[in-house]
Phi, psi and omega in degrees: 000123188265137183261151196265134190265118191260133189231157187222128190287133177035214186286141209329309164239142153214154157304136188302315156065219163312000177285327205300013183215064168300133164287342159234145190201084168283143172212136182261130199247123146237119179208159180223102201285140170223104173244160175229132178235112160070253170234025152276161186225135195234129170221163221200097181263144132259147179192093168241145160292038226266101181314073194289289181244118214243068157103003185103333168271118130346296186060056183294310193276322137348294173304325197256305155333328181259359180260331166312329191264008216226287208256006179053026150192161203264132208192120185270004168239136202296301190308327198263329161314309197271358158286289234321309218263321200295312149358271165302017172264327173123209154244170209286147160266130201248331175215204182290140170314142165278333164212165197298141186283151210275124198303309185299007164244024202272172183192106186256111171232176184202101164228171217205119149226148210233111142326149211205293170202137180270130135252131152354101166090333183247318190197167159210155205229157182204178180226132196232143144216163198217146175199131188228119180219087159280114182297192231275330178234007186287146198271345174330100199279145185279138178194165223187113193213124183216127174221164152259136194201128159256121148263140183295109143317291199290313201239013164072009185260165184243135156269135176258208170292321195295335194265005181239294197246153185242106194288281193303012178238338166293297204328302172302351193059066185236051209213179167265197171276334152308280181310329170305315211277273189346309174268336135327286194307329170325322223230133169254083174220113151322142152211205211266150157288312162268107214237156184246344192208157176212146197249127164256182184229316187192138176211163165204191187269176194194090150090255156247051180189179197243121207249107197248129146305111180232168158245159141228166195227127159234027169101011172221342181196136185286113152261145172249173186180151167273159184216150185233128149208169210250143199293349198249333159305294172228117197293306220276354164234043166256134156296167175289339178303318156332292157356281203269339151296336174278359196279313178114348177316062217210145151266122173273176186243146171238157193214164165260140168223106169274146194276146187279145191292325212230118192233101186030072136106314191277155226212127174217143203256133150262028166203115142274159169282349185213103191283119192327167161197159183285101192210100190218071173091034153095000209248170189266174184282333183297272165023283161312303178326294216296335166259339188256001171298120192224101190238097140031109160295338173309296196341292197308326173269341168290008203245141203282149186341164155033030198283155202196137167222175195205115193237173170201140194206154146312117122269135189252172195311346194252347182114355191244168198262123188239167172050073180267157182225197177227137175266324168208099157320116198262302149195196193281327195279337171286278197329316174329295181286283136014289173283330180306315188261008155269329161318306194266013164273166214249165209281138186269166185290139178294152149346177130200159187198119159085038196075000189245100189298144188250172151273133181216135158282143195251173195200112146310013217295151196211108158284154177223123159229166176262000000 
């Protein structure tokens, strides 16, 4: 099995400084919530990817779509949709129950949003989903909500299935006989030898190909099952907008984006008199990573020349690591793992500005090879 080699650019860390205005910034929310409202119990995993800065765009209508559909109220900055939605739940449980809690007031929610694809400067693209699965006396309403979504760089628009694919013409059968064996071939989901009708449900871009949520009927029973197929197996029911996003054929819109100074409450600096550090039983920060990094092989033989990610999190005074995003994306299943293994690292010696520990945004750069 071949392993992946981390090399971390110039110096180990440093505060961000001229950095502190990225043209891309994903930040990743992972938490799993225990709230109580009255005598109900809410339990609440979040695991979002959350697009801050996408290529120099804001990206707002994007931002507002997802917290309408993920968090029920609409809103383009991710904190104030997520007090809004944490809100209906009740407040956080801080200690032990004084009695076992009534099972039948119970409330299991979730939501998960997942980077799917990037290209530089024309889209990005994700997967949102949401489920509220309440027992029997919980007043929560129940609900189930799953989409694929390409956002347009350039003209700032969200795409759908519809925005992709000419839908009415597999419906109508108007396609060959390659594109069904094409969009088959895509998918490791068994399916039926016979199948009579095909569906799509959803689709969006996924790098250089196209990733569709589909059914099929083989006259007794429905599969649903995914499919990756690349646009040119099937031309004939692609749109042009597919096209002119792979292509890269795009104007962009630009926004200013800053990493925030003041964060639930606390004032984080980008320039210290003393740059945070890494200190853990004497091992160095490649050295951690490079053993606590758990990377797909495939991921690892897919990656591309030079491939480079750039992450940033907050240490805060006490040393332990808050908000972390990525800043220059290498690819999703990398970025994953990457934040998954900046959460669990253990506390740095802190900043200081003025003599003082501080909160400071930190700044990563990490080339990867194989």
């Amino acid at each position: 099995m071949r392993r992946l080699i981390l090399y971390i650019i110039g110096i180990v860390v440093t505060a961000m400084g001229a950095h502190a205005n990225p043209r891309y910034c994903a930040r990743y929310v992972k938490e799993h919530l225990l709230y109580q409202r009255g005598a109900e119990t809410n339990v609440i995993d979040i695991d979002m990817e959350w697009p801050e800065m996408v290529d120099g765009s804001a990206a707002v209508p994007l931002q507002r779509l997802l917290t309408r559909t993920l968090l029920g109220n609409e809103h383009s900055t991710l904190d104030s949709a997520y007090t809004r939605f944490l809100a209906r739940f009740g407040k956080p449980v801080t200690r032990q129950f004084d009695s076992i809690p009534d099972d039948s007031r119970f409330c299991y929610v979730s939501c998960t949003l997942k980077l799917i694809g990037h290209r530089a400067d024309s889209y990005i693209s994700m997967r949102a989903s949401y489920v509220c699965s309440p027992e029997q006396n919980s007043t929560q309403k129940g609900d189930t909500v799953s989409m694929l979504v390409t956002y347009d760089l350039g003209s700032g628009t969200i795409m759908r299935d519809a925005d992709l694919l000419r839908i009415n013409r597999l419906r109508d059968g108007y396609y060959g006989d390659d594109v069904v064996y094409n969009l088959l071939a895509g998918t490791h989901t068994p399916l039926p030898d016979n199948i009579y009708t095909l569906q799509v449900n959803d689709a969006c871009l996924a790098d250089d190909a196209l990733l569709i949520d589909m059914c099929c009927t083989d006259g007794e029973r429905i599969t649903p099952f995914t499919t990756l197929v690349a646009p040119d197996r099937i031309r004939s029911i692609v749109t042009k907008n597919v096209k002119r996003l792979m292509s890269g054929s795009v104007t962009l819109l630009t926004d200013q984006y800053m990493l925030p100074t003041r964060v639930d409450g606390d004032t984080v600096y980008t320039h210290a008199d003393q740059a945070p550090r890494f200190d853990f039983n004497g091992e160095s920060l490649m050295n951690y990573l490079a053993h606590n990094l758990r990377l797909d092989p495939v991921a690892i033989e897919r990656l591309p020349a030079g491939a480079r990610a750039v992450i940033a999190f907050i240490v805060d005074a006490s040393g332990h690591i808050r908000r972390p995003c990525v800043v220059s994306s290498a690819t999703p299943g990398i970025d994953r793992e990457l934040m998954r293994a900046a959460r669990l690292m253990p506390a740095w010696a802190p900043g200081t500005v003025g003599g003082k520990p501080a909160n400071v945004w930190c700044m990563l750069p990490i080339v990867l090879k194989k």
